[in-house]
MARZAZA-210581 format. One record per residue (C-alpha): residue number from 0; y, x, z. Coordinates in nm, 2 decimals. Example, Ala and Ser with C-alpha at 12.3 -4.5 7.8 and 13.67 -1.06 7.14 Angstrom:
2
0|-0.45|1.23|0.78 $
1|-0.11|1.37|0.71 $
END
This chain:
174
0|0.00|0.00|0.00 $
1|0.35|0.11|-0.07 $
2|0.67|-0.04|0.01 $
3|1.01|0.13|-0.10 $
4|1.39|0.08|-0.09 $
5|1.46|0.01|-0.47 $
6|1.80|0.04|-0.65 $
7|1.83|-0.22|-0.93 $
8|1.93|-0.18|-1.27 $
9|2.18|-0.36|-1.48 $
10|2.09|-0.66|-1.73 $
11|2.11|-0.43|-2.02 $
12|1.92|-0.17|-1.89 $
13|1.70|-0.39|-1.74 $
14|1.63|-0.54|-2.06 $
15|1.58|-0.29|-2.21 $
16|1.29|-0.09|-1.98 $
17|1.13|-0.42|-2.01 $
18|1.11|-0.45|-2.39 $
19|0.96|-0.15|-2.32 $
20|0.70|-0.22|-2.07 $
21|0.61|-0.49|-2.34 $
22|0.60|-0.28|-2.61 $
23|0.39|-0.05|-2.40 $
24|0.11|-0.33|-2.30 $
25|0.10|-0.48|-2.66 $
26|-0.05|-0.12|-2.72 $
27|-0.28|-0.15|-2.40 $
28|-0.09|0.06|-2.18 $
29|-0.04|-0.12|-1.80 $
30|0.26|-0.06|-1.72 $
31|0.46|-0.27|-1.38 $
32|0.49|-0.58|-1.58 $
33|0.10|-0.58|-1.52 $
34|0.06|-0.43|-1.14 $
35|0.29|-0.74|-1.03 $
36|0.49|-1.07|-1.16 $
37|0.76|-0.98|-0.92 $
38|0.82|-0.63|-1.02 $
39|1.10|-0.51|-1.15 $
40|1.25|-0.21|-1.32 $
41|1.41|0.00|-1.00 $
42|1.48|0.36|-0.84 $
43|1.35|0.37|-0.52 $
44|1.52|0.57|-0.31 $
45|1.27|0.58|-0.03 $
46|0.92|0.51|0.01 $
47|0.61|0.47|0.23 $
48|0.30|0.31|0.36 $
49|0.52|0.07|0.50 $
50|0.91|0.00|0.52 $
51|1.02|-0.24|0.82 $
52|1.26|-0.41|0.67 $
53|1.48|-0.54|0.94 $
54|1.51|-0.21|1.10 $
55|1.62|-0.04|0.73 $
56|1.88|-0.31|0.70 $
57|2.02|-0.26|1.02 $
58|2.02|0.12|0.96 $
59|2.21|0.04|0.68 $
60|2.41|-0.18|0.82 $
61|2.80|-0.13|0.69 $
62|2.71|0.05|0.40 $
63|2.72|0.02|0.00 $
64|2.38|0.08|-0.08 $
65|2.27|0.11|-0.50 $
66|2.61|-0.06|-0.63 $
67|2.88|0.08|-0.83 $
68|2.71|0.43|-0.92 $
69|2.61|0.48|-1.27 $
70|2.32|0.67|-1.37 $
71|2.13|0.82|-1.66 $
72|1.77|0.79|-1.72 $
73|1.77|1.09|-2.00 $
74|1.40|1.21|-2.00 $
75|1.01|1.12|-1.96 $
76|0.78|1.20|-1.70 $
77|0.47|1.21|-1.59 $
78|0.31|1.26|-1.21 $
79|-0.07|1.37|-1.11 $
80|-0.20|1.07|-1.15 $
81|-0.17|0.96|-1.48 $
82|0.21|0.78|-1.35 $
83|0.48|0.77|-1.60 $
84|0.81|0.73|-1.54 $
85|1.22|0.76|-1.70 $
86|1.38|1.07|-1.54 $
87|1.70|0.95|-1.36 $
88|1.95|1.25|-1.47 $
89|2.03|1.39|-1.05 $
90|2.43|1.37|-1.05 $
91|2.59|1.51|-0.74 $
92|2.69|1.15|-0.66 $
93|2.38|1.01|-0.67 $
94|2.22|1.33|-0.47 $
95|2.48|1.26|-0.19 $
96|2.42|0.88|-0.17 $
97|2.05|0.94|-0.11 $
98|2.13|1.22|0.13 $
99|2.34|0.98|0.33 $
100|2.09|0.68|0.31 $
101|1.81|0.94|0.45 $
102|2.04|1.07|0.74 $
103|2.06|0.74|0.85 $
104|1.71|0.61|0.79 $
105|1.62|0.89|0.99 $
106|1.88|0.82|1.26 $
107|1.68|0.47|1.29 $
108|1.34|0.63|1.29 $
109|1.24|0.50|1.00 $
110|0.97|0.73|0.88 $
111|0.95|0.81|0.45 $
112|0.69|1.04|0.27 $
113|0.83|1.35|0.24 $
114|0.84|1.37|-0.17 $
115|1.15|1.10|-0.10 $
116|1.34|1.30|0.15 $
117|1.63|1.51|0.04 $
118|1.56|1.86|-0.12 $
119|1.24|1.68|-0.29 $
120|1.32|1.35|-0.43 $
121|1.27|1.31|-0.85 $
122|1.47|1.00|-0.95 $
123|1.28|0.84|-1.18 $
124|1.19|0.48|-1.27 $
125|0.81|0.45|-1.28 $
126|0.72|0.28|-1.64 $
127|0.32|0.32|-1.57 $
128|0.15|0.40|-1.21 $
129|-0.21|0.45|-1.50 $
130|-0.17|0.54|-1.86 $
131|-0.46|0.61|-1.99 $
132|-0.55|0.98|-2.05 $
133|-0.60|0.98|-2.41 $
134|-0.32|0.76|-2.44 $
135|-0.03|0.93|-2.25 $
136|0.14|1.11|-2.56 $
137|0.18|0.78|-2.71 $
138|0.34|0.64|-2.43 $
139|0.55|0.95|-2.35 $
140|0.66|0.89|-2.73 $
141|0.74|0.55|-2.68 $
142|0.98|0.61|-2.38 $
143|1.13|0.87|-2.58 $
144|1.24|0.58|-2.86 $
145|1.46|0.37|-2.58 $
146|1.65|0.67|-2.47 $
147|1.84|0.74|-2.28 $
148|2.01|0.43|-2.11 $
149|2.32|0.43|-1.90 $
150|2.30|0.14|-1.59 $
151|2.50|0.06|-1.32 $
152|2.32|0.02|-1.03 $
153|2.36|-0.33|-0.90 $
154|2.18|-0.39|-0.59 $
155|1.90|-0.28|-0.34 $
156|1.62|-0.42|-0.16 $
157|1.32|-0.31|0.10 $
158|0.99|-0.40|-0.09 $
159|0.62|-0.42|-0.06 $
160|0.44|-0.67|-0.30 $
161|0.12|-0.58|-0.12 $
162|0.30|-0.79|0.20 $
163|0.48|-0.98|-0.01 $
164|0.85|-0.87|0.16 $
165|1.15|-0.87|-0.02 $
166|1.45|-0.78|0.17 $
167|1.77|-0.77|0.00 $
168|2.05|-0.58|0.09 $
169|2.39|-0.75|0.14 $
170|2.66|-0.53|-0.06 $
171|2.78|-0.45|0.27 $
172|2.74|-0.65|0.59 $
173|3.05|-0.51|0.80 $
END
């Protein structure tokens, strides 16, 4: 199980990562269209087993989280694991929002895996968490095709389908 704190794209470039998520599973590729109705395309800017979601609001509390920055998602990845994901270009204003959303999820004891902390994070937004082996350079191909896209980050929320919690943050609550 996994539950994260997930910055949300634009319309456009939400529209866009999801024509290609389509694209992707008319060619038998599962991509997060698949894994879960809900899902949607995001950054998550934390993660772990679990996420309490009351606690990371209130941790939170009084501060813009995910709205107003604009980011880049330039490249294709790909994890151990056969994930695949949009590389989120790592702008010194988006590296210093994530610092400050960690300092204070940490403040709150709230406990992340350590590949999300500071110093280690890859922004990215998964497009696959299983492409098939012999079908990865396809896939990698037909990421490369919608790129890049610009967004403006919208919105955040503490998620985990597996529990069915979605927590939205309010764009500031003080």
């Amino acid at each position: 199980m996994v539950a994260a704190l997930e910055l949300y794209l634009d319309v456009d470039a939400t529209r866009r990562i999801r024509t290609l998520w389509t694209a992707l599973e008319a060619e038998g590729i599962p991509t997060m269209a698949s894994l879960h109705e809900r899902h949607r395309p995001h950054v998550s800017l934390a993660a772990a087993r679990t996420l309490p979601a009351e606690t990371v609001a209130e941790a939170l509390d009084g501060m813009v989280v995910g709205r107003g920055l604009t980011v880049g998602l330039d490249f294709a990845g790909q994890f151990v694991g056969r994930v695949l994901w949009l590389g989120v270009t790592a702008t010194e204003e988006l590296l210093a929002h994530h610092r400050a959303v960690h300092e204070r999820l940490a403040a709150a004891g709230v406990e992340v895996w350590g590949h999300y902390r500071p110093g280690r994070w890859v922004p990215h937004c998964t497009v696959s968490l299983r492409v098939p082996n012999p079908m990865m350079a396809a896939a990698v191909r037909r990421c490369l095709e919608i790129l890049p896209v610009r967004a403006e980050l919208t919105g955040a929320a503490v998620m985990d389908h597996a529990n069915d919690v979605a927590h939205p943050l309010p764009p500031a609550t003080r």
